[in-house]
Biotite code that builds the C-alpha atoms (Angstrom):
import biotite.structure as struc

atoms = struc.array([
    struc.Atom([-120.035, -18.956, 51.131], chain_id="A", res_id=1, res_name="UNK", atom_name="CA", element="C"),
    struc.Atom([-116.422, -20.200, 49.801], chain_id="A", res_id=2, res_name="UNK", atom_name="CA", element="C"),
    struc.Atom([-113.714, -17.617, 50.836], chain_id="A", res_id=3, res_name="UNK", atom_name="CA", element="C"),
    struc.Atom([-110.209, -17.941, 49.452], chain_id="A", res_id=4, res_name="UNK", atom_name="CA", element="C"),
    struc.Atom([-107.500, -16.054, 51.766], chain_id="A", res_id=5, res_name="UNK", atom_name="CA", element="C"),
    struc.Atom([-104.058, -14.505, 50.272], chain_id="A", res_id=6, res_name="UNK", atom_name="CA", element="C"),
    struc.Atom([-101.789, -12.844, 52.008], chain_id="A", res_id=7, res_name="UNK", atom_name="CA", element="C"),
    struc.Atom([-98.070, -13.428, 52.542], chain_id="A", res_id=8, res_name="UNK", atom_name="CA", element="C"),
    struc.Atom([-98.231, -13.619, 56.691], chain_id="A", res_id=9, res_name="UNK", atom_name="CA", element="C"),
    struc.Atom([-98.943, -16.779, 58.227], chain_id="A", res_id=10, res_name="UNK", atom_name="CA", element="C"),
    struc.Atom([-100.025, -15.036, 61.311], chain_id="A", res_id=11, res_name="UNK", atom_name="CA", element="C"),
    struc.Atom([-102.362, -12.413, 58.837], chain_id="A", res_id=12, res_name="UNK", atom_name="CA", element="C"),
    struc.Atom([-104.064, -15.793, 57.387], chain_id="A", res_id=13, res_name="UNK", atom_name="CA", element="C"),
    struc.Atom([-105.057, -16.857, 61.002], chain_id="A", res_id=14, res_name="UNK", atom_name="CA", element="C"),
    struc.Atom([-106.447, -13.853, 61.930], chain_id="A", res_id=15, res_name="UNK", atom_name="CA", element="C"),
    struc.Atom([-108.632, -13.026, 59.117], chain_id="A", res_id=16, res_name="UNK", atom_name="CA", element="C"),
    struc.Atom([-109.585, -17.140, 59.735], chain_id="A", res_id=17, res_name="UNK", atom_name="CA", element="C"),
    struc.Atom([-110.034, -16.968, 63.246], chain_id="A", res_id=18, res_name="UNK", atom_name="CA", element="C"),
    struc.Atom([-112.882, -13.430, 62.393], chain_id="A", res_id=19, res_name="UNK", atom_name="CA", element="C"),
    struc.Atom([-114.556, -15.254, 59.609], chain_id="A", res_id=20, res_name="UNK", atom_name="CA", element="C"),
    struc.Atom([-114.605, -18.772, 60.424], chain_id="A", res_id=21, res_name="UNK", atom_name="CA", element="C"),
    struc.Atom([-117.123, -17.666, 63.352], chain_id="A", res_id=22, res_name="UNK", atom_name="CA", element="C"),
    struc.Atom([-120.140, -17.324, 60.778], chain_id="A", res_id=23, res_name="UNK", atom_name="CA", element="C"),
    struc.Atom([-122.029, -20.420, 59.948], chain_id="A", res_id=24, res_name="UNK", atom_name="CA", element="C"),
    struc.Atom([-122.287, -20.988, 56.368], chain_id="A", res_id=25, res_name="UNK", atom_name="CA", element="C"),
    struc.Atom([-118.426, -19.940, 55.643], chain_id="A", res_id=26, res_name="UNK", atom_name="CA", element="C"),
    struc.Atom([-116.334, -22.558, 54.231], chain_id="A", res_id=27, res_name="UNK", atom_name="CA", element="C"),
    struc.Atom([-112.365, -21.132, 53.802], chain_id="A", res_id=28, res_name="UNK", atom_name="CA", element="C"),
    struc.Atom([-111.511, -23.033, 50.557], chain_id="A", res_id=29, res_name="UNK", atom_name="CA", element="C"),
    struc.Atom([-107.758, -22.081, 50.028], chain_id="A", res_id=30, res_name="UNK", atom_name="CA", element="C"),
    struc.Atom([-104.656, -19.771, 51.521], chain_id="A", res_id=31, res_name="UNK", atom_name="CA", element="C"),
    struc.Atom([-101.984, -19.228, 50.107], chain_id="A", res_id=32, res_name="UNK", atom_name="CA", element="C"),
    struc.Atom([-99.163, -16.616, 50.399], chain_id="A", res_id=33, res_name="UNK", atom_name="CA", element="C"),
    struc.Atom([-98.065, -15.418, 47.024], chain_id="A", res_id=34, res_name="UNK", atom_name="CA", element="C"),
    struc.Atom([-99.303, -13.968, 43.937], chain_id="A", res_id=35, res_name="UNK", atom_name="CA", element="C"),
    struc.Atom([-99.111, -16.967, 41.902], chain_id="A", res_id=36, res_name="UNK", atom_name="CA", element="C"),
    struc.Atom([-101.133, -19.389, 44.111], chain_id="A", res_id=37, res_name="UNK", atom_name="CA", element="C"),
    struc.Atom([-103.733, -16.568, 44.429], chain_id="A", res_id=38, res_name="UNK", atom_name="CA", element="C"),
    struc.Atom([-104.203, -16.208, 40.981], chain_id="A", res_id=39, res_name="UNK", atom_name="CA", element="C"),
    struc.Atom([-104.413, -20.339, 40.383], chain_id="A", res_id=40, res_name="UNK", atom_name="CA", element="C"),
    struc.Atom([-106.412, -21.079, 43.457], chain_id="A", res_id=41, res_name="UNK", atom_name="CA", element="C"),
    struc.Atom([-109.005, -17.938, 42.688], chain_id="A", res_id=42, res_name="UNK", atom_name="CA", element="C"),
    struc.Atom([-109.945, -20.309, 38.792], chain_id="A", res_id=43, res_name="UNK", atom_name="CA", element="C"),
    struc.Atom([-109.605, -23.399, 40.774], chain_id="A", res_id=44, res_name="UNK", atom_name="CA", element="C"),
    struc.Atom([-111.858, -22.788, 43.546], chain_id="A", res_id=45, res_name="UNK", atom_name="CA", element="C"),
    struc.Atom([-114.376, -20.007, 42.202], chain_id="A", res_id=46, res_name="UNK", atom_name="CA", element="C"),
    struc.Atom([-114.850, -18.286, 45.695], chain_id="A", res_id=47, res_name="UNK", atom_name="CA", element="C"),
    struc.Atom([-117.447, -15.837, 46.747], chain_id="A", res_id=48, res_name="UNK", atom_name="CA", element="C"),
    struc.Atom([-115.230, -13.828, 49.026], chain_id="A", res_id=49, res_name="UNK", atom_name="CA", element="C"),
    struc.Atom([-111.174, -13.422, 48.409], chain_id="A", res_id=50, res_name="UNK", atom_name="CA", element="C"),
    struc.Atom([-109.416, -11.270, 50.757], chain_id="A", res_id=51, res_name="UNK", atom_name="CA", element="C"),
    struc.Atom([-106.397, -10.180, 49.420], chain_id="A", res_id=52, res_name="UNK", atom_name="CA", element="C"),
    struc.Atom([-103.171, -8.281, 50.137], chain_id="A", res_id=53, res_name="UNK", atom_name="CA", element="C"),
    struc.Atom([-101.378, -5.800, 48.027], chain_id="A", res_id=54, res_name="UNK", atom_name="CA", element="C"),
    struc.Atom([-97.423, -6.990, 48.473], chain_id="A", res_id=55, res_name="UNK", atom_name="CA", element="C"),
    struc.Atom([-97.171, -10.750, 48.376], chain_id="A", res_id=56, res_name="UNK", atom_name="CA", element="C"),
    struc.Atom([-94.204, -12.516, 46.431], chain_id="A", res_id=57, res_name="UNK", atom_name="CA", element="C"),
    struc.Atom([-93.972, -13.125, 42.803], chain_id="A", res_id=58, res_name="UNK", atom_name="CA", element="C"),
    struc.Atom([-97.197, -10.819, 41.444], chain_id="A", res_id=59, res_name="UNK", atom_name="CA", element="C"),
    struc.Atom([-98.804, -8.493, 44.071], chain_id="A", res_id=60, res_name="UNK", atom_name="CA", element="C"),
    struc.Atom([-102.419, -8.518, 44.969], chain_id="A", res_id=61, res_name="UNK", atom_name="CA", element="C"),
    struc.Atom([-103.562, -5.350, 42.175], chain_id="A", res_id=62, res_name="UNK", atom_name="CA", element="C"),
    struc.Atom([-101.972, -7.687, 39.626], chain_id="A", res_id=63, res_name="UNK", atom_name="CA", element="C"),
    struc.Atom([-103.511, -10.572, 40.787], chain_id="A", res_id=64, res_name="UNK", atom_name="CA", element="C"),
    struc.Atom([-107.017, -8.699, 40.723], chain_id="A", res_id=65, res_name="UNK", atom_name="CA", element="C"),
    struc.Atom([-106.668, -6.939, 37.291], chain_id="A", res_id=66, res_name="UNK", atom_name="CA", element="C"),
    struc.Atom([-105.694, -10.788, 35.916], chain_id="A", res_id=67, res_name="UNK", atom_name="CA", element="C"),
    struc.Atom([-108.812, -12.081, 37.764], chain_id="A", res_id=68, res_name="UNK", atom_name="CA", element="C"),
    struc.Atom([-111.251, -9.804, 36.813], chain_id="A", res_id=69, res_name="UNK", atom_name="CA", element="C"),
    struc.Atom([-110.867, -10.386, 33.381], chain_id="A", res_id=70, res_name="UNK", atom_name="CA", element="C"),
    struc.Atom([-112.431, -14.008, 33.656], chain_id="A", res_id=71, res_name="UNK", atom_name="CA", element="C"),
    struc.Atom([-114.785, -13.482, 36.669], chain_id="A", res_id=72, res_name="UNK", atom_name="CA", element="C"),
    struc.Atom([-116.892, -10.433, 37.496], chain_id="A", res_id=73, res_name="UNK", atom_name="CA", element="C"),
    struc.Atom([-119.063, -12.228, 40.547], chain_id="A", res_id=74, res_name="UNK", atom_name="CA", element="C"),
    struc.Atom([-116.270, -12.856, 43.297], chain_id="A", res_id=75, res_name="UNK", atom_name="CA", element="C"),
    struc.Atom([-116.556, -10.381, 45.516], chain_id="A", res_id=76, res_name="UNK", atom_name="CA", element="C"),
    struc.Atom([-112.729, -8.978, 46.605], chain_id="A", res_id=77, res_name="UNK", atom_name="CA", element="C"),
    struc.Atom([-111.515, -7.364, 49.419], chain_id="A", res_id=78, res_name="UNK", atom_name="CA", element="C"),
    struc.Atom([-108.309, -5.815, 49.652], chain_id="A", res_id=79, res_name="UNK", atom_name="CA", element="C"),
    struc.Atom([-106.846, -6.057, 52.858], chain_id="A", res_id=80, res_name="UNK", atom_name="CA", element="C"),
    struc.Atom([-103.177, -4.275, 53.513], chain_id="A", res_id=81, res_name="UNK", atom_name="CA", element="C"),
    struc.Atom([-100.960, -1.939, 55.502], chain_id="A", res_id=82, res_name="UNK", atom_name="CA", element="C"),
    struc.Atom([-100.211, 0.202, 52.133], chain_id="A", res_id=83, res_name="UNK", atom_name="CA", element="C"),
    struc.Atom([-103.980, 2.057, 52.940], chain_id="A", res_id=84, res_name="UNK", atom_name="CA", element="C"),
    struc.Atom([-102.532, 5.025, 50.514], chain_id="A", res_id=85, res_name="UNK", atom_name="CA", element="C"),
    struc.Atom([-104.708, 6.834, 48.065], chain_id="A", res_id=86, res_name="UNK", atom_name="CA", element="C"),
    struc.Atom([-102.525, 5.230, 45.509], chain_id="A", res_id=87, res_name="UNK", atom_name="CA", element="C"),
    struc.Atom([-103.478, 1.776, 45.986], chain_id="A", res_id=88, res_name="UNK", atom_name="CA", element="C"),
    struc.Atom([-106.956, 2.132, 47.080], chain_id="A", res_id=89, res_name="UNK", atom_name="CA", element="C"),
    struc.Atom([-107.858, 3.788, 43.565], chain_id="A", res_id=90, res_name="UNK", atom_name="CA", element="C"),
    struc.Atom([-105.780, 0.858, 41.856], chain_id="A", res_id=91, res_name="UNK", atom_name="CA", element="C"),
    struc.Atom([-107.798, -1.773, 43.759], chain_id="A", res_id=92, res_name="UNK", atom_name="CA", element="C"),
    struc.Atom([-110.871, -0.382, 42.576], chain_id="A", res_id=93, res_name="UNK", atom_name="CA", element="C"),
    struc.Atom([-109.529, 0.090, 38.718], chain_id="A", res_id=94, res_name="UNK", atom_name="CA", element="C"),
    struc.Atom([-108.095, -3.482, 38.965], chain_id="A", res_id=95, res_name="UNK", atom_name="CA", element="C"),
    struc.Atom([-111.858, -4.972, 40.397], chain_id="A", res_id=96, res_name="UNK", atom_name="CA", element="C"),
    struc.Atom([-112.282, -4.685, 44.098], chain_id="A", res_id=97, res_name="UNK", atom_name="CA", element="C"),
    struc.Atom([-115.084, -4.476, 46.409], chain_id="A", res_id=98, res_name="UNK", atom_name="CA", element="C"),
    struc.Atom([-113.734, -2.999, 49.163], chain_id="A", res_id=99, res_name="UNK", atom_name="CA", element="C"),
    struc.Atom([-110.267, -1.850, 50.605], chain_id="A", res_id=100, res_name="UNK", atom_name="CA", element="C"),
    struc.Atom([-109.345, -2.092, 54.071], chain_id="A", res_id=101, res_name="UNK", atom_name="CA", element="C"),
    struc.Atom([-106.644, -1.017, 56.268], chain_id="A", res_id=102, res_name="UNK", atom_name="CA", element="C"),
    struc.Atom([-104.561, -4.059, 58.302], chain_id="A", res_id=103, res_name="UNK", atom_name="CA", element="C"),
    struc.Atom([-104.239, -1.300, 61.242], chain_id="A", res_id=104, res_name="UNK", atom_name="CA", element="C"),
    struc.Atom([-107.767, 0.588, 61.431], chain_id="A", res_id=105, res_name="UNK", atom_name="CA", element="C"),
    struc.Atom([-110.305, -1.664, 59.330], chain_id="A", res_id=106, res_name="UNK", atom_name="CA", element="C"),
    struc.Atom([-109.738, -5.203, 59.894], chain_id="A", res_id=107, res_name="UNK", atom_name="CA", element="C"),
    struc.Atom([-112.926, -5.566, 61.575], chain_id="A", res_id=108, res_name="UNK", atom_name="CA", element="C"),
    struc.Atom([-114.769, -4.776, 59.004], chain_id="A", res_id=109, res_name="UNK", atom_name="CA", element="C"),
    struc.Atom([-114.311, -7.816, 57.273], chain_id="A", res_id=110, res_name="UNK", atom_name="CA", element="C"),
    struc.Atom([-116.851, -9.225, 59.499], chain_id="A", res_id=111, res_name="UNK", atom_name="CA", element="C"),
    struc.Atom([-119.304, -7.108, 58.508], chain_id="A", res_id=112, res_name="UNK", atom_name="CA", element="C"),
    struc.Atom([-118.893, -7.393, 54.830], chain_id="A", res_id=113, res_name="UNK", atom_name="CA", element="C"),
    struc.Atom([-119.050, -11.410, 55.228], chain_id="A", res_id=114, res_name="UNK", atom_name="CA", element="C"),
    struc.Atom([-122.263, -11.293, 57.624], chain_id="A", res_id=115, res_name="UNK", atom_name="CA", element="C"),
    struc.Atom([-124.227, -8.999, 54.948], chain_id="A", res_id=116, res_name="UNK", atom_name="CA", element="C"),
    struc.Atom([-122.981, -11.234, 51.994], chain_id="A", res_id=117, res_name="UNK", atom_name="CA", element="C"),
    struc.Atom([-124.065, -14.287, 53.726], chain_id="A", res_id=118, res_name="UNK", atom_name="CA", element="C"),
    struc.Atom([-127.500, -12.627, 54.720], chain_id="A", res_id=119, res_name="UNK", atom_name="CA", element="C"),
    struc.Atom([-128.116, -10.998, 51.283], chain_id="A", res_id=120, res_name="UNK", atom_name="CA", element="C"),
    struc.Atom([-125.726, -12.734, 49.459], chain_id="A", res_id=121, res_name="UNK", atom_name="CA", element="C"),
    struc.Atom([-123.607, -11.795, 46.316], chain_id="A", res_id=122, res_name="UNK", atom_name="CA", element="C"),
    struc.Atom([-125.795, -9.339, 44.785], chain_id="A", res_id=123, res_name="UNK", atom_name="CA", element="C"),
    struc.Atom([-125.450, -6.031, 47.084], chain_id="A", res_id=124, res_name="UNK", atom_name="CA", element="C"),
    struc.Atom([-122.763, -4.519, 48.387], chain_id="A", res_id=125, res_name="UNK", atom_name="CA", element="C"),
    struc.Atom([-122.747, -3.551, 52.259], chain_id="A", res_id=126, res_name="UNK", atom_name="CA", element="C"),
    struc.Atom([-122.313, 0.451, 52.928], chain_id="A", res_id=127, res_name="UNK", atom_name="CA", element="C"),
    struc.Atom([-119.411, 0.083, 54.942], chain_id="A", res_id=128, res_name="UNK", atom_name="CA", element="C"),
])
């Protein structure tokens, strides 16, 4: 499974690397830090599984999504980010995300979302 990371803190990238690079079978195809390089490296690379943040320089993550999702429909996206308000979570989901995640309270579930993708793959959605 090809997972593209995006978020604006090295030390976030490494984190979410060091959780998910555990799993055989996942292959992390691209970081990058802003907006911009999201958006290029999600046509370049066609991932399975982007985890994104909300506030990243240049476009923020909903942006980035809403962009996206007019093109592809199949990557999977999780938004990852310490703005967990009501707000953004039903923007991520307007704008084409799986899931939305708290930095502070949900980070582990990341895990769980990539071990049921990589079991059942691409087609069903994990209850989380």
């Amino acid at each position: 499974m090809k997972v593209l990371i995006a978020d604006d803190s090295r030390l976030m990238r490494e984190r979410i690397r060091e959780a998910i690079s555990t799993f055989s079978g996942v292959e992390i195809v691209y970081e990058t830090e802003t907006g911009l390089q999201t958006l290029a490296a999600l046509y370049k690379y066609n991932p399975d599984l982007a985890i994104i943040d909300i506030r990243m320089p240049d476009k923020n993550g909903l942006e980035v999504m809403k962009e996206f999702r007019t093109k592809n429909k199949t990557t999977k996206i999780i938004v990852l980010t310490n703005y967990a308000y009501d707000q953004y979570k039903d923007r991520a989901f307007e704008n084409g995300a799986d899931y939305f995640f708290s930095k502070s309270e949900d980070f582990e579930k990341i895990a769980t979302v990539v071990a049921t993708l990589l079991k059942y793959g691409n087609s069903k959605r994990p209850v989380i």
